[in-house]
C-alpha positions as CSV (number, residue, x, y, z in Angstrom):
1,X,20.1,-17.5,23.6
2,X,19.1,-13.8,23.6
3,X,19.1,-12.1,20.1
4,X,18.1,-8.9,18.8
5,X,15.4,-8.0,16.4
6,X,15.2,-5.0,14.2
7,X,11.9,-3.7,12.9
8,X,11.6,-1.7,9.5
9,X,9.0,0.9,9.7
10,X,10.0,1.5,6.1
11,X,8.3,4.6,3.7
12,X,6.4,2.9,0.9
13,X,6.0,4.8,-2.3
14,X,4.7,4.3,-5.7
15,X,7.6,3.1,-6.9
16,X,8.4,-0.7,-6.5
17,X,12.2,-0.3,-7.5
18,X,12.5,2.8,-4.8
19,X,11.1,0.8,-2.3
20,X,13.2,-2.4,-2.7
21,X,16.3,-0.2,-2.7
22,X,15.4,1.7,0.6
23,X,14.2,-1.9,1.7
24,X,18.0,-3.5,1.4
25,X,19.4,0.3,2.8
26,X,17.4,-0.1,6.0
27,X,18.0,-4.1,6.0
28,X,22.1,-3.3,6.0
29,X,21.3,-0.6,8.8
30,X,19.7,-2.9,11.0
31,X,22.5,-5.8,10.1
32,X,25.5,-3.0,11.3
33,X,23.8,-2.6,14.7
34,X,23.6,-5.9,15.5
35,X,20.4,-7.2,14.4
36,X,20.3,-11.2,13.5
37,X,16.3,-11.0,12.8
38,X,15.0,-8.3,10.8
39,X,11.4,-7.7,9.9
40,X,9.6,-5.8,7.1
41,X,6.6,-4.3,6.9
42,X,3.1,-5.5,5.2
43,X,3.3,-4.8,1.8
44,X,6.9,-3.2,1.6
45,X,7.5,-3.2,-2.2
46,X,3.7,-1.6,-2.8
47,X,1.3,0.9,-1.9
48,X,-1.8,-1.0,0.1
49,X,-4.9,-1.3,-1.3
50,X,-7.3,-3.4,-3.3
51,X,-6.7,-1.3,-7.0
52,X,-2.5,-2.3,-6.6
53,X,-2.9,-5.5,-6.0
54,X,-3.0,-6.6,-9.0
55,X,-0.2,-4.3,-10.7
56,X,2.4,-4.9,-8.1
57,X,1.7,-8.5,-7.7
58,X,4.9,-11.0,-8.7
59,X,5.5,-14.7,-8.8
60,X,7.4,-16.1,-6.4
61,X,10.5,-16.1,-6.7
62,X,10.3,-12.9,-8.4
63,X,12.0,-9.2,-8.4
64,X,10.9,-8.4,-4.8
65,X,12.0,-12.2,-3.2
66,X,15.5,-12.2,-5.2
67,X,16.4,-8.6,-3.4
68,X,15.2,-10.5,-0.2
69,X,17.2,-13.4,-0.7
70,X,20.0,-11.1,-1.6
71,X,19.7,-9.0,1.4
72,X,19.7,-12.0,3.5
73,X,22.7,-13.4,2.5
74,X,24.5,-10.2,2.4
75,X,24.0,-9.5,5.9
76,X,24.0,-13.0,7.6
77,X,20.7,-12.6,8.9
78,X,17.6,-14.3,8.7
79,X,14.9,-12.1,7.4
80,X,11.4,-12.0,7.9
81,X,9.9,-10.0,4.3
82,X,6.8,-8.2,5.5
83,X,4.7,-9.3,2.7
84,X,3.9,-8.7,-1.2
85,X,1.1,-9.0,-3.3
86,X,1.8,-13.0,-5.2
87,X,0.1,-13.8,-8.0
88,X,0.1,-17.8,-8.4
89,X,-2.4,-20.1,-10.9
90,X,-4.6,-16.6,-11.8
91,X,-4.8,-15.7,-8.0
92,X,-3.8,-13.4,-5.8
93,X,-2.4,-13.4,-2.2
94,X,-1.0,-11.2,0.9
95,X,2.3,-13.1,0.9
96,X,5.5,-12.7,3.3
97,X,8.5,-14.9,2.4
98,X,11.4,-15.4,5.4
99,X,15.2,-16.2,4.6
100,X,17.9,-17.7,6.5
101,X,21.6,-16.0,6.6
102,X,22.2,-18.3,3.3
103,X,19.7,-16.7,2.0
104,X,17.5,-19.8,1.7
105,X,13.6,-19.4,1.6
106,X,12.7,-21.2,4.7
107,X,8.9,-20.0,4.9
108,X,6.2,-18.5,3.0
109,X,3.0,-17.2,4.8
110,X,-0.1,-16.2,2.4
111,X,-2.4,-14.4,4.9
112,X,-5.1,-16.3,6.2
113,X,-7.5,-14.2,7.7
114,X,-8.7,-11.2,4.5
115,X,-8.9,-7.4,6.2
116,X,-12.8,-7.1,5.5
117,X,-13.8,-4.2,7.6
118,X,-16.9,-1.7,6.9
119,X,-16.8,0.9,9.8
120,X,-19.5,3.3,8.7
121,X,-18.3,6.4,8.7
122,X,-14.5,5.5,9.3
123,X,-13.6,3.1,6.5
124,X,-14.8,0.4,4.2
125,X,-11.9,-2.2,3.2
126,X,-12.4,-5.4,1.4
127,X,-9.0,-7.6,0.5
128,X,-11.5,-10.4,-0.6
129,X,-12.4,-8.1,-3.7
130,X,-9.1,-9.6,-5.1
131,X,-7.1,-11.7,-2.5
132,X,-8.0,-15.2,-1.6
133,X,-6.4,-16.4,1.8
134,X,-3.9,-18.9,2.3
135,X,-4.6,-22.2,4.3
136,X,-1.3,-22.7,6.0
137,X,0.3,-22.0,9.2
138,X,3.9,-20.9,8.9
139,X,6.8,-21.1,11.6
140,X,10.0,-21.4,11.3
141,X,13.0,-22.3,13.4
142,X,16.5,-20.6,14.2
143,X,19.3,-21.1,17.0
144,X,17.5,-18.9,18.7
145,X,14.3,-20.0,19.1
146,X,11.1,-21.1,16.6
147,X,8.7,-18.3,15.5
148,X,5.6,-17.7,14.1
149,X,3.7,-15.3,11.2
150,X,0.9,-14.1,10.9
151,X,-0.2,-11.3,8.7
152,X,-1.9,-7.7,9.8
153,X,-5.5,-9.0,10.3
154,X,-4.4,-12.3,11.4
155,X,-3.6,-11.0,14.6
156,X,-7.5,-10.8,15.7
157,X,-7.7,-14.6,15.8
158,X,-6.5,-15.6,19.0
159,X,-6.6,-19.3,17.3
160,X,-3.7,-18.8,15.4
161,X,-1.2,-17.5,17.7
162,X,-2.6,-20.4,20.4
163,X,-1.4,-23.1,17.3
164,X,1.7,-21.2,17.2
165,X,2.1,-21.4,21.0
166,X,1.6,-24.9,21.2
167,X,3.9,-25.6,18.4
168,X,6.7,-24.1,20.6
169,X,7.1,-20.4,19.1
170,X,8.4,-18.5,21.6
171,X,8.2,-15.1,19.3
172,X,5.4,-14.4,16.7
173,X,6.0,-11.4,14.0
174,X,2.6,-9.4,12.8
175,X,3.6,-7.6,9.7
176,X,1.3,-5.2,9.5
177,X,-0.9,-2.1,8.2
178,X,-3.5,-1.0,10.7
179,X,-5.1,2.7,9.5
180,X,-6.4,5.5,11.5
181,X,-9.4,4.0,12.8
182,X,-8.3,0.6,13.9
183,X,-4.6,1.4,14.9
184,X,-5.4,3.7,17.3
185,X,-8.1,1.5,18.6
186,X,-6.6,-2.4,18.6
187,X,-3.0,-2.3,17.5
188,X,-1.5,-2.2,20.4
189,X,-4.4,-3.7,22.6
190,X,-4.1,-6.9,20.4
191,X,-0.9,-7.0,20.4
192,X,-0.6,-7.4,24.5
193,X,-3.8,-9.7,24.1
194,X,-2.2,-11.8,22.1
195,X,1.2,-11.8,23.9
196,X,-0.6,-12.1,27.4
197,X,-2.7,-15.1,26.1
198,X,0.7,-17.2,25.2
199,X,3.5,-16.1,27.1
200,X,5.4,-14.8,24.0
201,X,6.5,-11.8,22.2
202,X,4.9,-10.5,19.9
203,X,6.6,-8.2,17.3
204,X,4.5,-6.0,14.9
205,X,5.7,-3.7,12.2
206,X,4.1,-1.3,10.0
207,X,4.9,0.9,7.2
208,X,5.7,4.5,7.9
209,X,2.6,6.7,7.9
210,X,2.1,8.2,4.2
211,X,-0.6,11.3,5.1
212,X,-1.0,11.6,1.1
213,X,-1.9,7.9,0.4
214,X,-5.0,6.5,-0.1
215,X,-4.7,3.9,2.7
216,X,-3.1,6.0,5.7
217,X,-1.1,3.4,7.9
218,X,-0.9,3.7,11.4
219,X,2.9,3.4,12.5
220,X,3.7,2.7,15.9
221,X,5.6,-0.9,15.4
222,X,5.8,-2.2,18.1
223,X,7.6,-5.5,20.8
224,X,5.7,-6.7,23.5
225,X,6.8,-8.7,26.3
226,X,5.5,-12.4,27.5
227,X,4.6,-10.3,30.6
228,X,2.2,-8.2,28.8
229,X,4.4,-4.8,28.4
230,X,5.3,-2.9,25.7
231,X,9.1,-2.6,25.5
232,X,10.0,-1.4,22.5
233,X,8.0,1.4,20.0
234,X,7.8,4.3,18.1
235,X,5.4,6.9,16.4
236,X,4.9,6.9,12.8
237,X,7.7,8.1,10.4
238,X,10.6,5.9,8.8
239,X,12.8,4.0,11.9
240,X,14.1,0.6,12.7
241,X,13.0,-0.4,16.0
242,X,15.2,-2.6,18.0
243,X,15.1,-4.8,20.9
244,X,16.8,-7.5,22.3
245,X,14.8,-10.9,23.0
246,X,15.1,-13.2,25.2
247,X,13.7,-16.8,25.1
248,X,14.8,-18.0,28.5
249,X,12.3,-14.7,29.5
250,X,9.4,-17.0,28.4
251,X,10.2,-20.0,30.1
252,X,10.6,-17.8,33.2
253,X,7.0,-16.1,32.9
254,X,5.5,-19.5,32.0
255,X,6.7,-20.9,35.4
256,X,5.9,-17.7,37.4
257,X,2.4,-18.1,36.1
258,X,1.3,-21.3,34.2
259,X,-1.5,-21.7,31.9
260,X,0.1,-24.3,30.0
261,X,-0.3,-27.3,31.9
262,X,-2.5,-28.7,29.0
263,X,-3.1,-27.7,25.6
264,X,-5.6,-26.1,24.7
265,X,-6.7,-28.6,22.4
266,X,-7.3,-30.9,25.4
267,X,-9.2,-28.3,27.3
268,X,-11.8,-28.3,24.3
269,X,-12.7,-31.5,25.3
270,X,-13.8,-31.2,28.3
271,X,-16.2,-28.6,27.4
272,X,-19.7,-29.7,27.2
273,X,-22.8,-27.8,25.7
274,X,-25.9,-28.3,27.8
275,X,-28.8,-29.1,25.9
């Protein structure tokens, strides 16, 4: 059953209750044009970086969730919530919670993979200097079909979305928060790598670009097909980006050209290391 997705490239600003409010606005939008998945951005309620962490963190549920939950409901949609920073037991996490049209959480992903980068030069970023990762793979199911999350830099770890492959997810979501070094670079490059290597789509959505922030995000959200293409983007301001998909599309691309006659799982054992 085909199904279309909306994608929030939503403006973050300093303000947590601004950017809840333009959160739901854009969430509604995306609901009145027909969107029955709708996706935020990585870190919608906060500025990125290390030194908000801490100050925009919440418990879960919490302000941020209850709007979510709210906004889920209200529009009969299930609702993937980019992410927030979650504090929990004295810790702190990159967390996105999803909703179902009740307005049930049915998933929470705390990103697995921590955005440690040091491109001399370029940009130094270390999430580990007050994150710790989560431990959990996170799909979850609707009429349409099952999909997977992933968080920003978990989309470098072609491991993950192969789990999520072989657990039947026919659409992984990437909310994300590339900069201006690695956006331009990988973003969409991994995003047809990782789409390519599974025979899925793969949806990924960034905040708007903020040219006065500390941590300038890329933009460009983005769909791309099972076969590889992009079919859906834009550039970097505030948008919704929409695109109708198609889970029968998979199946057909899977049996045009199949690399799933095994898992991968199974293929690891037939590799041997010569000694």
């Amino acid at each position: 059953m085909a199904f279309r997705l909306a994608l929030v490239q939503l403006a973050v600003s300093a303000s947590k209750a601004d950017n809840l409010q333009n959160a739901a606005r854009l969430i509604k939008q995306a609901s009145q044009n027909g969107a029955k998945v709708v996706a935020l951005p990585e870190c919608f309620n906060s500025p990125y970086g290390t030194s908000y962490f801490k100050d925009y963190a919440e418990r879960i549920p919490g302000q941020s969730t209850e709007v979510l939950s709210k906004a889920a409901k209200e529009n009969n949609i299930f609702l993937i919530g980019g992410s927030i920073p979650e504090e929990d037991n004295g810790k702190l996490y990159n967390t996105c919670t999803v909703y179902n049209p009740e307005g049930n959480m049915v998933a929470k992903h705390r990103k697995v993979h921590l955005f440690d980068i040091d491109v001399p030069g370029k940009i130094c970023f270390k999430e580990s200097e007050t994150l710790s990762p989560g431990k959990e793979f996170t799909t979850f199911d609707t009429p349409f079909c099952k999909i997977g999350i992933g968080i920003c830099y978990d989309i470098r770890f072609p491991e993950l979305a192969y789990i999520y492959s072989d657990l039947g997810c026919k659409l992984l979501v990437y909310p994300g928060a590339f900069n201006m070094t690695t956006g331009p670079a990988h973003w969409e490059l991994l995003q047809r790598s990782r789409a390519i290597d599974n025979q899925v789509y793969v949806a990924s959505v960034s905040p708007a670009r903020d040219e006065k922030a500390t941590y300038i995000a890329w933009g460009h959200t983005t769909v791309v097909s099972p076969w590889g293409e992009v079919v859906a983007t834009t550039e970097h301001e505030e948008t919704i980006v929409y695109y109708n998909i198609n889970p029968d599309y998979v199946d057909e691309v899977r049996s045009q050209i199949p690399i799933r006659s095994q898992k991968r799982s199974d293929l690891y054992k037939l590799t041997k290391v010569s000694e």
